[in-house]
N, C-alpha and C positions, 0 to 999 in steps of 0.2 A: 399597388402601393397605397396606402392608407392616406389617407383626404390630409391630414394634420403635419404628416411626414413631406408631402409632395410641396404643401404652400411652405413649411419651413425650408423645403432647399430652393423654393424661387423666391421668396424675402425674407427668410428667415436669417440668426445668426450661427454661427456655424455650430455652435457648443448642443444648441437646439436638435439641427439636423441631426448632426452626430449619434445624440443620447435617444434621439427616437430611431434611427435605422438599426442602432444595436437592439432596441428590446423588439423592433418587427421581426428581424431574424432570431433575438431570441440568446442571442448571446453571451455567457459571461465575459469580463473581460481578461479572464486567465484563456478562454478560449479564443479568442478574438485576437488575442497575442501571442497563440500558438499556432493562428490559422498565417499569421503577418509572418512571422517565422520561416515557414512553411516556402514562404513566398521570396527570402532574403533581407525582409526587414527584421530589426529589430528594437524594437523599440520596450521601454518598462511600463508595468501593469500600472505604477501609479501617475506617468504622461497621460497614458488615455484616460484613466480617472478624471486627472485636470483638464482634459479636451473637453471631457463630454458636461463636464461641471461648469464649465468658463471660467476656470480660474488661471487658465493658462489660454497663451492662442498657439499653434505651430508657427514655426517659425519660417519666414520664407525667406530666400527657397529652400532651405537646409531640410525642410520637414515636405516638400511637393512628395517625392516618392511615397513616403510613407501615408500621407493621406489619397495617392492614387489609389495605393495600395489597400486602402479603407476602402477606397470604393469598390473595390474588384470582390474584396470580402463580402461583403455588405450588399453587393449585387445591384450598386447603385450604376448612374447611367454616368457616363466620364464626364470628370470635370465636375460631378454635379456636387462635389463638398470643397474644391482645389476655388470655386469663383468665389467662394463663402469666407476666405482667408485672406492675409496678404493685406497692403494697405490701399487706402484709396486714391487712387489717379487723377490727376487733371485733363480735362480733355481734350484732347488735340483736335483739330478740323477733320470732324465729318463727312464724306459727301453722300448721301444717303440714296443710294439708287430705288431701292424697294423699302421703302420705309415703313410698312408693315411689319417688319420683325418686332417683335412681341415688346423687347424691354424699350424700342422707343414710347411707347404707345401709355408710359407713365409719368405723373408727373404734370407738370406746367408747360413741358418742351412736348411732350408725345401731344399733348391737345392742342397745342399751338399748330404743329406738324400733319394732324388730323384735320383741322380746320383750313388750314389752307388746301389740301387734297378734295377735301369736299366743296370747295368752290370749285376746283376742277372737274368735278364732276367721279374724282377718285375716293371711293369709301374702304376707310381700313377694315371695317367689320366685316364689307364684305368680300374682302379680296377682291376686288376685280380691277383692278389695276396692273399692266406688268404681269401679271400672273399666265399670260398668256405669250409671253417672250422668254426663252431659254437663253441665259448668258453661255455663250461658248467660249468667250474674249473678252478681257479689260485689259483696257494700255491708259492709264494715268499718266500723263507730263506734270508734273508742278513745277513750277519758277519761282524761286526767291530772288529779289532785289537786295540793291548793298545795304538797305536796313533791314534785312533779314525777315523783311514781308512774303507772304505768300502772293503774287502779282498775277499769276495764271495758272489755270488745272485746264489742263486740254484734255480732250477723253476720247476716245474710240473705244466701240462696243462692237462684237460680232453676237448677234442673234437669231435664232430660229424659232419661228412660230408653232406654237404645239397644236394650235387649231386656227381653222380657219378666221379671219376679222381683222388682228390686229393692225392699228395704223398711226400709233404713238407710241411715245413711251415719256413716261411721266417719271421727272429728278426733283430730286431736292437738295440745296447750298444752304450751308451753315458757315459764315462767317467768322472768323479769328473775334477776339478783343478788340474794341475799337472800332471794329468793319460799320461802317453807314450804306446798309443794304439799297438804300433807296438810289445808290450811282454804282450798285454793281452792275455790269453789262455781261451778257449771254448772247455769244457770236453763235451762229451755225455753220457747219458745213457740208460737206459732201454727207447725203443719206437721211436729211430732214430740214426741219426750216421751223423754226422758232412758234410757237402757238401761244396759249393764252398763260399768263404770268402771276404770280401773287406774292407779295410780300408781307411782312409783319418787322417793322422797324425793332422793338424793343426783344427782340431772339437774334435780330439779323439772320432772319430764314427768308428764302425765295425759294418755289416751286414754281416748275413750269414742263409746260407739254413739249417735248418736242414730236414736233409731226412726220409722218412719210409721206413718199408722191402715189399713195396705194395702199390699197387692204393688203396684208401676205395671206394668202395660200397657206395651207397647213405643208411645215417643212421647208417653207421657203426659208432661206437665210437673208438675211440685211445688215449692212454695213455704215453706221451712222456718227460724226463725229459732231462734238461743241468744245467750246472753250466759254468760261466761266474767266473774267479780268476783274480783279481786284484789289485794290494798292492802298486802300485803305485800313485794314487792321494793323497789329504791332507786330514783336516778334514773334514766328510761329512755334507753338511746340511739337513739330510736324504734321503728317497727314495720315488717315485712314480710310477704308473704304466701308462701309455700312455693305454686307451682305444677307439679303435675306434666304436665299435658296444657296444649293451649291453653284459654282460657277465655275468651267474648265480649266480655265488659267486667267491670272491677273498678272500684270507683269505692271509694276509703281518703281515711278524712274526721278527722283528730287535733284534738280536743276539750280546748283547756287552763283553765287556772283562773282567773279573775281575779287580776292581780299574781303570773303565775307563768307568764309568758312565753318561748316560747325566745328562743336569741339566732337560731337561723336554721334554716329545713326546708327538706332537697332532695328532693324524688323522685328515686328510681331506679331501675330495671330491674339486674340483675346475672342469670348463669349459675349464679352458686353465692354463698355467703354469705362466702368468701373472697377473692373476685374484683372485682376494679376493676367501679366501675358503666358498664354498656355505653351507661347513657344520665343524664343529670344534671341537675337544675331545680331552680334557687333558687324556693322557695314561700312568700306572703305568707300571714299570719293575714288573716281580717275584724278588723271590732268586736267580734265576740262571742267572740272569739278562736279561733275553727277554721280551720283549714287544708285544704284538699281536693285530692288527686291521682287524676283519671282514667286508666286504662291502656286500651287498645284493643287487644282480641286480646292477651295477653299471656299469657303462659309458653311450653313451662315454664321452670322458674325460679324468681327470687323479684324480686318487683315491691314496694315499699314508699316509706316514709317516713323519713328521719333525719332525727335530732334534736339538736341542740347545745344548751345553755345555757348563761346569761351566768355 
């Protein structure tokens, strides 16, 4: 893929992308809408005119197919023109386990997030953090309170070591609006015990090691839980999980309060936390008012929960 095509589909805008992956492949666009045809879209020669000119944007979601369908043409990699459209998101809470994935790593928030790893002794550049723990398991609990606070993320991990050493694992909290990180608390429990800490007041980010009682053995699996408590931000606009590698299963379980219901929860899958959701599920509460979304094989990425209220 040509140097100028690659950086417009990771910051580029989409009209960009577009108009350079048509003349890579070489395209007309009477061809290019015979090839979309082909494939059961159909869309008119003077739409894609306006794509690739930006005089027009697709329209989402009405227009995802047909721009998948650009990608499949165009040979491009999935998703890589579908994150380029759409409008731009608010960010719900983070919790960023492997925060090396590439798009935190920009920005004012990705050096902030850099620099606290580096006092632990974790460098993004050069991987070696986590890189050595295979996610097989995520179990998220989040708790809302009757002011519709996020008040606890309890976590359980199942992990297997890919090589012999490992004997941490290194997280990072992103507090809501309002959060005063410097009184949030990080309990441990079964399968670690609290290590060295670091905060940055004005991101409300905390990083911290959590330790094991032992190096693993290559192939061993471990079992480790925390809970993160905090009752200081405002309403949540739900949660997500920061995935950097693929992970077996996640299973995010949102815990509300009696008489302090949302008005609606979707699951989602996204590429990045700016990016139209690749995948979308209206989710009922029970009676007891939780809500549960299972992911299969998911990331990376970030995989979660939104939240509305009445």
């Amino acid at each position: 893929m040509p140097k100028e095509l690659a950086e417009a589909l990771r910051s580029g805008e989409f009209h960009q992308a577009l108009r350079l992956a048509i003349a890579w492949r070489g395209l007309s666009l009477a061809r290019l809408r015979a090839h979309l045809g082909h494939r059961g879209v159909h869309i008119g020669q003077s739409t894609l005119s306006y794509w690739q000119r930006g005089l027009r944007q697709p329209e989402v979601p009405k227009a995802l197919p047909a721009v998948r369908a650009l990608e499949t043409v165009l040979q491009l990699p999935p998703d890589a023109l579908v994150v380029l459209i759409g409008p731009r998101t608010g960010r719900a809470r983070t919790h960023q386990p492997a925060v090396s994935f590439h798009e935190l790593r920009s920005g004012d928030m990705g050096s902030i997030v850099d620099h606290l790893l580096a006092e632990l002794g974790a460098y993004p550049s050069a991987n070696n953090y986590n890189s050595d723990l295979e996610l097989l398991a995520v179990h998220d609990t989040i708790t809302f309170d009757a002011h519709r606070r996020q008040v606890s993320v309890r976590t359980r991990l199942v992990a297997r070591a890919r090589r012999h050493g490992p004997d941490r694992y290194v997280t990072v909290y992103n507090g809501d609006d309002g959060c005063q990180i410097e009184h949030v608390e990080l309990i441990t429990d079964e399968g670690c015990r609290t290590g060295r800490m670091r905060r940055h007041a004005e991101s409300a980010t905390m990083a911290t090691e959590l330790l094991f009682d032992r190096k693993l053995a290559e192939g061993d699996l471990h079992v480790f839980c925390s809970e993160v408590r905090d009752d200081s931000g405002s309403d949540s606009p739900g949660y997500y999980r920061m995935l950097r590698d693929r992970c077996g299963s996640y299973l995010l379980q949102l815990r509300f309060a009696e008489g302090a219901l949302p008005a609606r929860c979707t699951r989602q899958v996204r590429t990045r936390d700016d990016a139209i959701p690749m995948e979308s599920e209206e989710l009922r509460c029970d009676m007891g008012g939780v809500t549960s979304a299972y992911f299969t094989d998911p990331g990376p990425g970030l995989a979660g929960i939104a939240v509305e209220w009445h």
